[in-house]
C-alpha positions as CSV (number, residue, x, y, z in Angstrom):
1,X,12.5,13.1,34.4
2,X,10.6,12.9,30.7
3,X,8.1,10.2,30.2
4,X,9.5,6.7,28.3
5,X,8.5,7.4,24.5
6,X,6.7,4.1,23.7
7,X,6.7,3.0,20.1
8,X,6.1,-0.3,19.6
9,X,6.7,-0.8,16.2
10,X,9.3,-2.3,13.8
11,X,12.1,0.2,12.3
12,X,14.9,0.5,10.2
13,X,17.7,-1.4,11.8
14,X,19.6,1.5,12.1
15,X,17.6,3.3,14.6
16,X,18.7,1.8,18.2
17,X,22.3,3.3,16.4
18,X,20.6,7.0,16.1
19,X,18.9,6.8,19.2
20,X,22.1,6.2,20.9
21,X,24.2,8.7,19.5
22,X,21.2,11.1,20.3
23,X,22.2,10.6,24.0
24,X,19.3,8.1,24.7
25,X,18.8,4.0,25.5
26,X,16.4,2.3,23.0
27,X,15.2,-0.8,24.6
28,X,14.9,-3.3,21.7
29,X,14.0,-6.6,20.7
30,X,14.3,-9.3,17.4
31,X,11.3,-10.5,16.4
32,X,10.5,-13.9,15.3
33,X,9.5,-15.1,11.6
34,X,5.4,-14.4,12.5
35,X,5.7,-11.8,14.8
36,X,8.1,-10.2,12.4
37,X,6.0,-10.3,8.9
38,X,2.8,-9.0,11.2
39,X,4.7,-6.4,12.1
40,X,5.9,-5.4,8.9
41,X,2.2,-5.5,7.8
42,X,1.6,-3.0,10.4
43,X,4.5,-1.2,9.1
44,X,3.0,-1.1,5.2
45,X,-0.2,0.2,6.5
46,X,1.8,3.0,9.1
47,X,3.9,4.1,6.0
48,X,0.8,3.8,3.5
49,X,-0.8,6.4,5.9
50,X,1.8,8.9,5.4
51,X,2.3,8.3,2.1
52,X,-1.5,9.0,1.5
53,X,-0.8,12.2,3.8
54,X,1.4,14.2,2.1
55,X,1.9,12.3,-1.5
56,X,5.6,12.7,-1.0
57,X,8.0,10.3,-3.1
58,X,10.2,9.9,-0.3
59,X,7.1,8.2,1.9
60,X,6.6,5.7,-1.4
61,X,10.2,4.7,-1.1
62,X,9.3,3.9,2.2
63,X,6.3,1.8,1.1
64,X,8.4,0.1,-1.3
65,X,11.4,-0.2,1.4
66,X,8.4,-2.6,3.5
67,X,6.8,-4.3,0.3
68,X,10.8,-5.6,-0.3
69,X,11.4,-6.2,3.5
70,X,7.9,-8.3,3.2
71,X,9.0,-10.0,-0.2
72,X,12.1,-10.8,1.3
73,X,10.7,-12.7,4.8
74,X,7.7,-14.3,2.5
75,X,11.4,-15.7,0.1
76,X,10.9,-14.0,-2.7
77,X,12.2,-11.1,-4.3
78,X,11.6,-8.0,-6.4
79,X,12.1,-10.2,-9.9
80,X,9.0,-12.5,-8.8
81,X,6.5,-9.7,-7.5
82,X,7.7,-8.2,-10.8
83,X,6.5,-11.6,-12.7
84,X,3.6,-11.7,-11.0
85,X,2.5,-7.9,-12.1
86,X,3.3,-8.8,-15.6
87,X,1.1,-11.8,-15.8
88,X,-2.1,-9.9,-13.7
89,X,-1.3,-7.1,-16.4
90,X,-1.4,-9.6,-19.1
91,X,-4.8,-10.7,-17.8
92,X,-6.7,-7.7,-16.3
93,X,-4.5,-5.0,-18.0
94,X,-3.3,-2.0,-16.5
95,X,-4.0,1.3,-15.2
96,X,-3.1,3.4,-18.0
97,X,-6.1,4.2,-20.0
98,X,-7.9,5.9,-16.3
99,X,-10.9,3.3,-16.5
100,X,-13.1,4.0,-13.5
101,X,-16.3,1.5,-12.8
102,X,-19.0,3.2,-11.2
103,X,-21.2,0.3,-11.5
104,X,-22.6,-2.8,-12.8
105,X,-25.6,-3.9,-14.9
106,X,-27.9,-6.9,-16.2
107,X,-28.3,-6.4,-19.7
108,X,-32.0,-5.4,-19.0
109,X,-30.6,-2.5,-16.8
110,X,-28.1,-1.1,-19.0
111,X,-30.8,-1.1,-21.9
112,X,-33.4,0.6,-19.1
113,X,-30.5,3.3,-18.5
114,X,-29.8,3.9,-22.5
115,X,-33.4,4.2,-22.9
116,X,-33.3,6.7,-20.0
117,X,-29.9,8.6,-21.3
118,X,-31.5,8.8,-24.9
119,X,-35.5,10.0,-23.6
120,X,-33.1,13.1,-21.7
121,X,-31.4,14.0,-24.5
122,X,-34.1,14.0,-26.8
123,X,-35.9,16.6,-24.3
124,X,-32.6,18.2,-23.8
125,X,-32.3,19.6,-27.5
């Protein structure tokens, strides 16, 4: 006899459905409103991980299938997280022009490290 395959985890409602016509008996259970959005957090991070794995757009779909199952338990929807990115982008901008911070500081450093930059390239030439 094989082992019980333990999982543990929220999936697609579909599933018990697959596993069944595959010959085998999931043993299932609904989760409550808590339980449920804690699990779909764990969910988000299992599918950001695979995502992150193998960059594959079918993985994102699946990060976007669990950001709209979370939207949807939280009672909101796709139009309002949509809102919400347009009015951070309105504030702290977007992501387009590649801007990477490597660090902050004081005025009194920064004019420290352009002394430092400018001394280099004057030995530099």
């Amino acid at each position: 006899m094989k082992k019980d395959r333990v999982y543990n985890k929220l999936v697609r409602d579909r599933i018990p459905e697959i596993i069944e016509r595959d010959g085998y008996t999931p043993l299932i259970r609904h989760l409550g409103d808590e339980e449920y959005l804690y699990a779909l957090h764990e969910k988000l991070k299992e599918e950001m991980r695979e995502y992150m794995a193998s960059r594959s757009m079918e993985e994102l779909a699946d990060v976007v299938e669990v950001i709209n199952a979370i939207l949807v338990a939280r009672g909101l929807n796709m139009e309002e997280l949509e809102n919400l990115r347009q009015m951070k982008a309105r504030t702290n901008g977007l992501f387009h022009d590649r801007v990477y911070l490597e660090r902050v500081m004081t005025r009194e450093e920064a004019k420290e490290y352009k002394e430092v930059l400018r001394e280099e390239t004057a030995f530099s030439v």
